[in-house]
C-alpha positions in Angstrom: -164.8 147.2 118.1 -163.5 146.7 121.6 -166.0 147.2 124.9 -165.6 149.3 127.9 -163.6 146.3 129.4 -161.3 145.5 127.0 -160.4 149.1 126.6 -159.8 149.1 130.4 -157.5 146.1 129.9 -155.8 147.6 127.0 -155.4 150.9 128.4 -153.8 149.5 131.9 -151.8 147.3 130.3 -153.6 144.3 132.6 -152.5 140.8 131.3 -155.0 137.2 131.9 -153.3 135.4 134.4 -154.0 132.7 136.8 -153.4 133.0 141.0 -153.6 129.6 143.0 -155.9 131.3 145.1 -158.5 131.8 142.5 -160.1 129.0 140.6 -160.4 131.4 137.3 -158.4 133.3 135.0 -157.8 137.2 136.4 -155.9 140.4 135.0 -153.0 141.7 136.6 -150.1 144.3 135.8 -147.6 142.8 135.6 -144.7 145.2 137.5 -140.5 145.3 137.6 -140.9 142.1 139.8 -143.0 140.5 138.0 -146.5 139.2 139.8 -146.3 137.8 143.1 -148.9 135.5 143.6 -151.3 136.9 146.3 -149.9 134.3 148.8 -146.7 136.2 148.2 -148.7 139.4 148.8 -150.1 138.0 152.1 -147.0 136.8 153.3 -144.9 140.5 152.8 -148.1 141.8 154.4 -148.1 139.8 157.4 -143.9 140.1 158.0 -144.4 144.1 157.8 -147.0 143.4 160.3 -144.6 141.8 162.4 -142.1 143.9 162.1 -144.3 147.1 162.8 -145.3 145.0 166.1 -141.8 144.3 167.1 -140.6 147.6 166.5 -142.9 149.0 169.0 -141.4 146.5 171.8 -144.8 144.5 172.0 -145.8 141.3 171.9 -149.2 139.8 170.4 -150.9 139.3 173.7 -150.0 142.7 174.3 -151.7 144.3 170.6 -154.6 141.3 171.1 -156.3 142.9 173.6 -156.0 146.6 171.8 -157.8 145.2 168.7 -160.3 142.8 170.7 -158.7 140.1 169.7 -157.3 136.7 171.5 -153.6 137.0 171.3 -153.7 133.7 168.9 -156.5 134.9 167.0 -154.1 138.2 166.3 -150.9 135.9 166.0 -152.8 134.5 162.6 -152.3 137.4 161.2 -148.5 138.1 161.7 -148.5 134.2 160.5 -150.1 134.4 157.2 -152.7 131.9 158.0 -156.0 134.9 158.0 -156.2 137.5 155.6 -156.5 141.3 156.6 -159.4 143.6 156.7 -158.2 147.0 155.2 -159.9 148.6 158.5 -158.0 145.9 160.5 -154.6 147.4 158.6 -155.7 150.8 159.5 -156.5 150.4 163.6 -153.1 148.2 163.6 -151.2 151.1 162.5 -153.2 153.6 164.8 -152.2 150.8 167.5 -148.3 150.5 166.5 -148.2 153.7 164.7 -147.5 153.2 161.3 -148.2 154.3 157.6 -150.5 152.0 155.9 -148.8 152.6 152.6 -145.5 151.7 154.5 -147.3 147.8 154.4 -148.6 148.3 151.0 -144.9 149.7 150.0 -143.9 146.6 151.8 -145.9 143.8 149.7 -146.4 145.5 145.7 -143.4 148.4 145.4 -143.8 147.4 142.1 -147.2 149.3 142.5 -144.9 152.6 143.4 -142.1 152.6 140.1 -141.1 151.0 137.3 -137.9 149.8 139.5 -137.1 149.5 142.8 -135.3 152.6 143.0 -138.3 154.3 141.5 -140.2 152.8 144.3 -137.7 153.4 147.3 -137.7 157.1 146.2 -141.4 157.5 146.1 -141.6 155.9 149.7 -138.9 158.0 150.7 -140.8 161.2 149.6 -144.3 159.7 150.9 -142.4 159.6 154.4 -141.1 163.1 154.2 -144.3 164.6 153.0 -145.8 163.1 156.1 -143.7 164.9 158.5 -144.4 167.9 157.2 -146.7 170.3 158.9 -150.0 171.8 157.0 -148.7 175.0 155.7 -145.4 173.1 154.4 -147.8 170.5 152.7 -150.0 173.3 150.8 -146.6 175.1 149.5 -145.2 171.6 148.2 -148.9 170.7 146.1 -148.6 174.6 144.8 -145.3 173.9 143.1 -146.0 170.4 142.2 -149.1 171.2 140.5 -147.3 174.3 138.7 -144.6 171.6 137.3 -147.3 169.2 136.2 -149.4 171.7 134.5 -145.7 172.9 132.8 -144.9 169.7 132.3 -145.5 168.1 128.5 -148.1 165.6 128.4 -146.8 161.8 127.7 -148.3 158.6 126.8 -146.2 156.8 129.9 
């Protein structure tokens, strides 16, 4: 008889794995790219970063200050070499205006589809739904609860 955890890891389909980051064995799933060590993760976290920062025509001594930062101490971050706070992510993209999810999209799409397209299609809808204004939003979650309740239930 399996336990509450094993279920869990049979149920989400999480494979034992190892991560140089991590001295013991973890679960994972496992997604159409594989699993990108979290150093890999990091690194398409910070680049986004960048990019996000570039777009917006600033440079890091001009964001530093905005976050209370040193510019160097906020240039370790666009270099990989500290890891990110969530609530760090989220005043960064009140700062230079962008959608966390468009970082998360940016380091695990495998997290959003079971293939890239899958994944670029999802982002692309995200990023529609968020231009829409309230009363827009409220029709679309009508109709797309009224296909999901019509909608046959699968084991995918």
């Amino acid at each position: 008889m399996k336990n509450r955890v094993e279920k869990h890891i049979e149920n989400k389909g999480l494979v034992e794995t190892k991560d140089p980051e991590i001295d013991k064995p973890i679960y994972r799933c496992p997604g159409f790219e594989g699993m990108p060590a979290f150093s890999e993760l990091d690194g398409r976290i910070s680049d986004a970063l960048r990019q996000a920062r570039e777009r917006t025509g600033l440079t890091h001594a001009d964001v530093a200050p905005m976050l209370g930062l040193h510019h160097q101490v906020y240039g370790r971050y666009e270099r990989n070499e500290t890891k990110m706070s969530v609530t760090r992510l989220i005043h960064l993209s009140e700062l230079l205006d962008f959608s966390p999810i468009d970082v998360v999209m940016a380091a695990a799409p495998y997290r959003f589809g079971k293939t890239q397209g899958e994944a670029d299609r999802r982002l692309e809808l995200i990023k529609i739904v968020e231009t829409l204004p309230a009363d827009a939003v409220d029709s679309l979650l009508s109709l797309v609860d009224a296909m999901t309740r019509l909608r046959p239930k699968t084991d995918d």
